[in-house]
Structures are given as structure tokens and as C-alpha cells.
C-alpha positions in Angstrom: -22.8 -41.6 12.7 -26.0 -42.0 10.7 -26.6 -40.9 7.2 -29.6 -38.8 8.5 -27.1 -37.2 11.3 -24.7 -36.5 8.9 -26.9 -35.0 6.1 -28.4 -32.8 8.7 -24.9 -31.8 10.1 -23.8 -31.3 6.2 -26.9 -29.1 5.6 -26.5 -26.8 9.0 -23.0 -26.0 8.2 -24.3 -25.0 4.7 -26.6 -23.3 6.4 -23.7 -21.3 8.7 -21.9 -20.2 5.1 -24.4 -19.2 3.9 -25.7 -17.4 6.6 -21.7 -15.8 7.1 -21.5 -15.3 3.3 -24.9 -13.5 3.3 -24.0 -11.2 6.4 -20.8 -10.2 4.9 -21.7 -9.5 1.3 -24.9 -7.3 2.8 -22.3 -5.4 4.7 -19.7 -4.8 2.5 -22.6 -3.8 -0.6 -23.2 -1.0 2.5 -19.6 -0.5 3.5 -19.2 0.8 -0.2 -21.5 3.3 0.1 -20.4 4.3 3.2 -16.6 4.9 2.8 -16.4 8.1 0.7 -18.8 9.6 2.7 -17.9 8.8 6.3 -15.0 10.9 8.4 -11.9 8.4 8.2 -11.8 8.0 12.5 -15.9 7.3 12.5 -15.6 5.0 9.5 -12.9 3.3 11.2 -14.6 2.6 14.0 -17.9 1.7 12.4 -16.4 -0.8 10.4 -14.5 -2.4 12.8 -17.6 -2.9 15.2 -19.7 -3.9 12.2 -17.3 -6.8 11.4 -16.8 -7.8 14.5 -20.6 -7.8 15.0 -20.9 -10.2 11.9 -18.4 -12.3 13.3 -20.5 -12.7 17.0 -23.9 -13.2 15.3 -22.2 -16.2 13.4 -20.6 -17.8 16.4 -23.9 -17.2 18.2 -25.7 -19.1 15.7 -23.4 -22.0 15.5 -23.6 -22.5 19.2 -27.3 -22.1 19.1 -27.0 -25.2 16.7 -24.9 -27.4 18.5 -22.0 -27.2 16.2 -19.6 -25.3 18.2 -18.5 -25.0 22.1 -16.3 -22.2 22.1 -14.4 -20.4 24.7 -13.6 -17.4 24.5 -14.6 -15.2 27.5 -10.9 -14.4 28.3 -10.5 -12.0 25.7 -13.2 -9.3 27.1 -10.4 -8.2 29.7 -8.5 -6.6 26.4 -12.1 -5.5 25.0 -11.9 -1.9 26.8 -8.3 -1.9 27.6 -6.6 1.7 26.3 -4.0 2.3 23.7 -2.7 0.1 21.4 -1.7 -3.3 22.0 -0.7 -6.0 19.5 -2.4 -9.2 19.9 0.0 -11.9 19.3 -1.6 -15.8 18.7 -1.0 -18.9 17.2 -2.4 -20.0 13.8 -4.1 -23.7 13.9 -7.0 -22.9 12.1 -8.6 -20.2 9.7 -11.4 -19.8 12.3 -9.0 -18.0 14.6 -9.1 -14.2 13.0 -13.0 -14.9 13.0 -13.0 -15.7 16.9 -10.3 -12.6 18.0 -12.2 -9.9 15.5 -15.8 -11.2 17.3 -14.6 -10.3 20.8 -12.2 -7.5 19.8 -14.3 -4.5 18.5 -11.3 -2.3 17.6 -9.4 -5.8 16.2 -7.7 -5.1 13.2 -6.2 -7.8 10.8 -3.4 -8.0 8.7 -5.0 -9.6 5.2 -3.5 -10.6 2.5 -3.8 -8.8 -0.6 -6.1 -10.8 -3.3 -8.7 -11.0 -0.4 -8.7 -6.8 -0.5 -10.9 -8.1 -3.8 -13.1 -10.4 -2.3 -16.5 -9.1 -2.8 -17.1 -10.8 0.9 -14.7 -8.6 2.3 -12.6 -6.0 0.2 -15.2 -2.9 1.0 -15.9 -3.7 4.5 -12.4 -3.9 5.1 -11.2 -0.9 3.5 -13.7 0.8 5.7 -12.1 -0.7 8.9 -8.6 0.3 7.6 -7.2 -3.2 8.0 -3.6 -3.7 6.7 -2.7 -5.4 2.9 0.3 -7.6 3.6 1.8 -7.3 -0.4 4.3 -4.2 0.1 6.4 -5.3 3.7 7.8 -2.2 4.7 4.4 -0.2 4.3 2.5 -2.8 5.8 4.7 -2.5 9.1 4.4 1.0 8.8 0.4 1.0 8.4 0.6 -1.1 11.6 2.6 1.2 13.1 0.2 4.1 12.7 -2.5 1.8 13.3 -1.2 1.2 17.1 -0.4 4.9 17.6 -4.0 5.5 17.0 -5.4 2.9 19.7 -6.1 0.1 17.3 -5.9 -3.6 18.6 -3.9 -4.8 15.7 -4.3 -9.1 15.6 -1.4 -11.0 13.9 -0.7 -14.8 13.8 3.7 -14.8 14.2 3.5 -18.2 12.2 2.7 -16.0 9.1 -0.2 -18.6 8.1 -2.1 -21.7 9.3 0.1 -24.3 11.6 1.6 -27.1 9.9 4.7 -27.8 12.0 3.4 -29.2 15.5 3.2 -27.2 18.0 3.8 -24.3 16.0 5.9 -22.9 12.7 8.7 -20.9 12.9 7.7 -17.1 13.9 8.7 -14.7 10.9 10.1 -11.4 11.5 7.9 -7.9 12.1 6.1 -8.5 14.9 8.5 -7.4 17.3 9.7 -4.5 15.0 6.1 -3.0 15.0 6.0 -3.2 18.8 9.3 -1.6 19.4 8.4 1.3 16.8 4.8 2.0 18.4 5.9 1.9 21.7 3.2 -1.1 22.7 3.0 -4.1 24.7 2.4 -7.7 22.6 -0.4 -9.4 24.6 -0.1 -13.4 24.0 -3.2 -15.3 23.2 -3.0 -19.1 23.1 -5.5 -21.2 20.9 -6.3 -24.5 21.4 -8.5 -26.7 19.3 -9.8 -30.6 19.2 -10.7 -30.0 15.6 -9.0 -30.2 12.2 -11.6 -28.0 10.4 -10.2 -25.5 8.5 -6.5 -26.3 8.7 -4.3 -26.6 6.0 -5.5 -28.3 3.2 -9.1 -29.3 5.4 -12.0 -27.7 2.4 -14.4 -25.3 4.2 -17.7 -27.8 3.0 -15.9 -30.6 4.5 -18.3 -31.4 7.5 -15.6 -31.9 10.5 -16.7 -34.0 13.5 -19.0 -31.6 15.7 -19.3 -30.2 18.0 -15.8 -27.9 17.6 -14.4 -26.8 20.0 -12.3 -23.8 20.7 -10.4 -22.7 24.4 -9.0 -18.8 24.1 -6.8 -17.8 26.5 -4.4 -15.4 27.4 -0.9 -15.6 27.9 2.3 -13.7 28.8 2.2 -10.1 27.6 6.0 -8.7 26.1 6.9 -5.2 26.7 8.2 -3.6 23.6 12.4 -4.0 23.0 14.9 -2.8 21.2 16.6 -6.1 20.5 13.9 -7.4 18.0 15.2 -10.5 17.5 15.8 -11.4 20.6 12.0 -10.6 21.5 10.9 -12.5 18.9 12.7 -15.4 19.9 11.4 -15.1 23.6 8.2 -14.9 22.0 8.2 -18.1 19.7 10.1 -20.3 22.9 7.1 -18.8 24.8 4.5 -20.2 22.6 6.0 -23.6 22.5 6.1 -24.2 25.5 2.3 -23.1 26.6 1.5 -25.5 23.1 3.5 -28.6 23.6 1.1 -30.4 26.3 -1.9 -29.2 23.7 -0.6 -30.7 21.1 -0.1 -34.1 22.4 -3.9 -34.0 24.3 -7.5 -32.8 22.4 -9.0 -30.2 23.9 -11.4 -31.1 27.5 -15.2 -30.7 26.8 
């Protein structure tokens, strides 16, 4: 790669940030004024579909540019789909919540706490009603109500970014909040060529481009009493759709 090439791929990713950073902040500086004086269900569902807009306009842009072949199109057969329904997928990269919330308008995340103060994110997700992960037992409980209402609730079973090829060890809840809210666990497998935004990989770091990204969906879990042993079905499930994945990079 050239030095021209690669300041010109280092200045369109600042670009993308900045373009993100700018989106967000502008809707959350809204998303303040908006909360006390929307109806909880209508804020709810404005601020979910605003975020996930965001999200779509970004992607949009990055493909627009080059930088990004991403594959997602699977996802739009849970887009309209009733109910509830927890979407359950693996972690390799923080892009992942970014690519689920753009094709899932009623997505709702799971955050942790300090980022409820981002200024990039804290209003516009208090709006959407998304879920602090500090307090265990009211979290599960919040996710609980959240399915009973129809949400899409989006959690990662690793708990945070993969380290541990194919995937870490699943932590407990997932399969707790299904049995409790009476909803099916929809599997959605990731699969990435790129180590952008992994652990430890700095978001100004300029990856090699274009990244690409494959969505699809897997196995959906009814809801079972025997949490554990669901959530061990689950995390055997996983490895085994990952294990080719992680040996090969992803096709063009």
C-alpha cells in the first residue's frame, strides 16, 4: 500500500467517526428534549428507529466509500416478525451491536453502565429504553419486561468482545430471560475477515479495507426450563457453526 492510499484510507475513516460521532451527538442533544415530553410507548419506539436509522446511514456511507462489504440482508426476515424474540450472537468485534441495531428497528441493547453517560449515547438511549447491565437481577428483569412488550432485545452470550477462538465461554442469563418471558432465542452467527475493533485493536487504527462482514442466521431455541442446560446447547451450537470460520477469512 502507498502512503497516498493509506493517508486517504486514514482520512475517510476519520471522516466515518466523525460523521457517526456527529449523527449521534445531534440526536441524542434532541433525544433530551424529547424524553420528558414524549408518551413512554411512542418515545420508545421513536428512539429505537432513530438509532437504528443512524446506524444504516453510517453503514451506507462506508459502503458508498469502499471501506466496507457487509452482509447483512438475512436479518430483514426478523425485521417485522411479532412478539418478542431474543437475538442471540457472537461477539468478534464492537461493530456487531452497530450492524444488528441498523437492521433491527425495535433492537434493543444491553449497555453497560458508564456508557448511559456518554454524551454520544446516554440520552438517546434512555429514550429507547435500552437496558444498564450494573445491577444483575434488575437488568434481567428490565429485559424481561422488555420482551413482554415486543421488543427485539440483542445480547452477545460471550458477555464482551471474542478473545478465545471460536468463541468465549457463554455467561449465564440469557436463557433465564427466555424462559421467564416466554420467547424463542433466534441465533445469529457473525463472521468477519477483519481485526478492526477487536480487543485491544484502537478505533483510529486504519484496518486493511475493505471489511468485511457476513450475518446470518442460525438455529432458533425455544424457551426451557432447564436454563443451564439451554445455555449449554446454545454455546455447543455456536462452536460448532464458528470452528470452520475461524480457521478460513471470510469469501469476498
Amino acid at each position: 500500500m502507498s502512503v497516498i492510499t493509506g493517508l486517504l484510507q486514514r482520512l475517510l475513516l476519520y471522516l466515518l467517526l466523525v460523521q457517526l460521532g456527529t449523527m449521534s451527538l445531534g440526536w441524542n442533544m434532541i433525544a433530551w428534549l424529547l424524553h420528558p415530553l414524549l408518551p413512554r410507548h411512542t418515545g420508545t419506539r421513536v428512539g429505537r428507529a432513530a438509532i437504528s436509522r443512524i446506524y444504516r446511514i453510517f453503514w451506507a456511507t462506508a459502503g458508498r466509500l469502499g471501506m466496507l462489504h457487509i452482509d447483512a440482508a438475512a436479518l430483514a426476515a426478523l425485521r417485522d416478525e411479532p412478539g418478542g424474540l431474543i437475538i442471540a450472537a457472537n461477539h468478534p468485534t464492537m461493530l456487531d451491536a452497530l450492524v444488528l441495531v441498523a437492521r433491527l428497528p425495535r433492537g434493543v441493547c444491553i449497555m453497560k453502565a458508564d456508557l448511559m453517560r456518554n454524551p454520544f449515547l446516554a440520552a438517546g438511549a434512555r429514550l429507547a429504553r435500552y437496558i444498564r447491565n450494573d445491577a444483575p437481577r434488575g437488568m434481567m428483569r428490565c429485559a424481561v419486561d422488555c420482551l413482554r412488550e415486543g421488543g427485539q432485545l440483542v445480547m452477545f452470550p460471550e458477555g464482551t468482545r471474542t478473545v478465545q477462538r471460536p468463541l468465549n465461554k457463554f455467561r449465564p442469563g440469557i436463557s433465564w430471560i427466555a424462559e421467564k418471558a416466554e420467547v424463542p432465542i433466534q441465533t445469529v452467527i457473525i463472521e468477519t475477515d477483519t481485526a478492526y475493533l477487536r480487543k485491544g485493536w484502537p478505533i483510529w487504527r486504519v484496518p486493511p479495507l475493505p471489511v468485511r462482514l457476513r450475518v446470518r442466521l442460525g438455529t432458533r431455541f425455544a424457551p426451557r426450563a432447564d436454563h443451564h442446560a439451554l445455555l449449554d446447547d446454545l454455546e455447543r451450537y455456536f462452536v460448532r457453526e464458528l470452528a470452520p470460520a475461524a480457521r478460513e477469512r471470510v469469501a469476498a
